[in-house]
N, C-alpha and C positions, 0 to 999 in steps of 0.2 A: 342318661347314657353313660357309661362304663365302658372304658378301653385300655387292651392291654397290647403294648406293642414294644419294639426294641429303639433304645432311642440314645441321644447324646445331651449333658448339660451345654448348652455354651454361652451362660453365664446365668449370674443367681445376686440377687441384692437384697439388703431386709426389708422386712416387710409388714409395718405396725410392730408390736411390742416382741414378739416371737415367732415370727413366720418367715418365712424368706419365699420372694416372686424370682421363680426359675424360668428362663428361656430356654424352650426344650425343641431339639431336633430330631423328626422321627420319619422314616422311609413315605410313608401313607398320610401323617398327617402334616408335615412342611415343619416349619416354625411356629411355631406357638407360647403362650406364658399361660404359667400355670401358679397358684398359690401351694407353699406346703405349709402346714398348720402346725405350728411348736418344733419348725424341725429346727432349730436353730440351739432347742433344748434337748434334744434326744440325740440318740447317738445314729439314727436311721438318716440323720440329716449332715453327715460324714460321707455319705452315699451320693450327695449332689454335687458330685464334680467333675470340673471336664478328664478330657478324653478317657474318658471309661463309657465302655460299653454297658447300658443300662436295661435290666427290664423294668416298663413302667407300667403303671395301673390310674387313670385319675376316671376324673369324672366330672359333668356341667353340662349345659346344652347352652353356653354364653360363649363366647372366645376367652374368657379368660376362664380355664381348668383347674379345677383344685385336683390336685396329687395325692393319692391313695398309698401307693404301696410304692419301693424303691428295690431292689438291687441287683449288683456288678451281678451279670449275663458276659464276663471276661474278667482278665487280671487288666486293671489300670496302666495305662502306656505311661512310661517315667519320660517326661519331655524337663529339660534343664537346659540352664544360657540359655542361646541364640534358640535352640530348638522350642525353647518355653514359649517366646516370641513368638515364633512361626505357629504356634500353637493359637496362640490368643490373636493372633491377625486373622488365622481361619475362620475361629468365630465370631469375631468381629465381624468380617467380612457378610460370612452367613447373616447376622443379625439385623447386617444393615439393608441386606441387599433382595433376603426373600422376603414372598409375599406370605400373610399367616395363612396358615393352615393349605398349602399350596402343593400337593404331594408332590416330591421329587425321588421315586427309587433311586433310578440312577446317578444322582449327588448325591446322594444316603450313601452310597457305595463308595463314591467315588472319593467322599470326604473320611469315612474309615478306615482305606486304603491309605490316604493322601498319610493321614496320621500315622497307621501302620511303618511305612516309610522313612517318614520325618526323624519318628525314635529312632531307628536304626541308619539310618544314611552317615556317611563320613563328608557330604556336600549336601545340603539343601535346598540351595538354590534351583537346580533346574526340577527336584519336586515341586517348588511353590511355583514358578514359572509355570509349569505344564497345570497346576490346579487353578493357576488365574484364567488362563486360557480356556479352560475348558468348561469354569465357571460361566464364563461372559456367553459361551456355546449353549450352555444349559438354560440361562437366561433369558436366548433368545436376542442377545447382543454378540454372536459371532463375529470377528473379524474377518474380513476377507483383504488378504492380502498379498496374494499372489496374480492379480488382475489392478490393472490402474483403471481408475471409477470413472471418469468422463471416455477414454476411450475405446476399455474393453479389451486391449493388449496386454498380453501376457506383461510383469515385471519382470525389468531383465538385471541383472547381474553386470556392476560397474553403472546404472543409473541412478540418481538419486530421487527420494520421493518425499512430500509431504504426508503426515499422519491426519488426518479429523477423526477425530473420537464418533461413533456414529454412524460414519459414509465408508470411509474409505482410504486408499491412499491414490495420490494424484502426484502425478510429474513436477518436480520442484523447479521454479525458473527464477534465474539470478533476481538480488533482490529482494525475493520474500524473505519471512522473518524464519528462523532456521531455526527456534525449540521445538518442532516437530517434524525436523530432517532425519531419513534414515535413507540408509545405501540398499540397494537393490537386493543384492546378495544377504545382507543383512535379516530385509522383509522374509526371503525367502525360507531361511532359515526357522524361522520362527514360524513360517505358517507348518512346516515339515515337523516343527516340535524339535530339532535337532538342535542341541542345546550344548557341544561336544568344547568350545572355547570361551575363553573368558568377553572376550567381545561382541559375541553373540547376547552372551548370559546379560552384562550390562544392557545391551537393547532392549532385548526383550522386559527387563524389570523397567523402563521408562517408559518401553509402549504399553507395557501392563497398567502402568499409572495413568498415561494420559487416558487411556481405553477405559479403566473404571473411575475416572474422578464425575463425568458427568453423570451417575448413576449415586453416588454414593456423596453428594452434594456437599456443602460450605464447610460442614462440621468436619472437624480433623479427626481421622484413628488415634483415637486410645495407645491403642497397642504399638505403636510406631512412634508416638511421644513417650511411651517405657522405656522403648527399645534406644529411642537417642539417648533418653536421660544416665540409661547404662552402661552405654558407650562412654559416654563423657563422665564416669563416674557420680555423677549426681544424686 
């Protein structure tokens, strides 16, 4: 079987003496890995990298594809600093988190977009906010969080509420343990996508984390031990 579709690198390691195994992201066929053969030697293998939009060509009837034909279907997005980061958490994230061969049009989109964006934005933050959220949507692990889970009342503004990763958010009562306290108003905000102050935007990046760690289990992001190590000059 032979297929040609439009797709993204989001990420590539060698692979025996000259080959390099690409993890390839394409509308129709999800997540997948694919062998390419000598590209490591040729200059066709210049071609396998992230955020460029690629056309591809492989072929296998196994899950793992060997790669046929490669190239840019776009001029390559220049992602640098922080933005570089936000790049490789993207596919990191994807990596870890789809299922193979799993179609996703609508993340296909939404993650080309996301990129599209990233290059050019003068703030990132509430791009990557609004692509976690809407990841975990895609996934089929939506948050709901403008309803408190045990009793079906609207969340109101000036309450406080606990987070579970999973369920929901519940009414906080003196006492409990407060790393997954968030203010009423707060929730609200983020279920609305409305990302307009800095105190929103910090919420939302910590209910984004508590929301995806039980998905994306014990193993640490790559991309987020780069991202410290450059911070702290290392």
């Amino acid at each position: 079987m032979t297929t040609d579709e439009l797709g993204f690198v989001l990420h590539t390691r060698p692979y025996r003496e000259t080959s390099q195994l690409v993890t390839l992201f394409t509308a129709d066929n999800g997540r997948f890995n694919a062998v390419s053969r000598a590209s490591r030697q040729r200059r066709g293998g210049n071609q396998l990298r992230p955020f460029c939009l690629l056309r591809l060509s492989w072929r296998g009837r196994t899950d793992l594809k060997t790669l046929d034909a490669v190239e840019a279907a776009a001029a390559p997005l220049v992602l640098t600093g922080e933005k570089l980061f936000v790049g490789l958490y993207l596919n990191e994230l994807l990596t870890r988190l789809l299922h193979e061969h799993d179609p996703c049009p609508s993340l296909f989109e939404r993650y080309q977009k996301t990129l599209e964006l990233v290059a050019t934005a003068t703030v990132v933050e509430p791009v990557l906010r609004f692509f976690e959220l809407m990841l975990l949507e895609d996934l089929g692990y939506g948050l709901r969080l403008d309803v408190e889970m045990d009793s079906g009342e609207p969340v109101a503004a000036g309450q406080r509420y606990l987070f579970f990763p999973g369920e929901g958010v519940r009414v906080y009562q003196p006492g409990e343990p407060v790393s997954h306290l968030f203010r009423g108003e707060q929730l609200l905000a983020i279920a609305e996508l409305q990302f307009d102050s800095e105190e929103v935007l910090r919420s939302a990046k910590r209910l984004s984390r508590l929301a995806l760690e039980p998905y994306l289990g014990n193993k640490p992001l790559a991309s987020r031990e780069l991202f410290r190590r450059s911070a702290v000059g290392e």
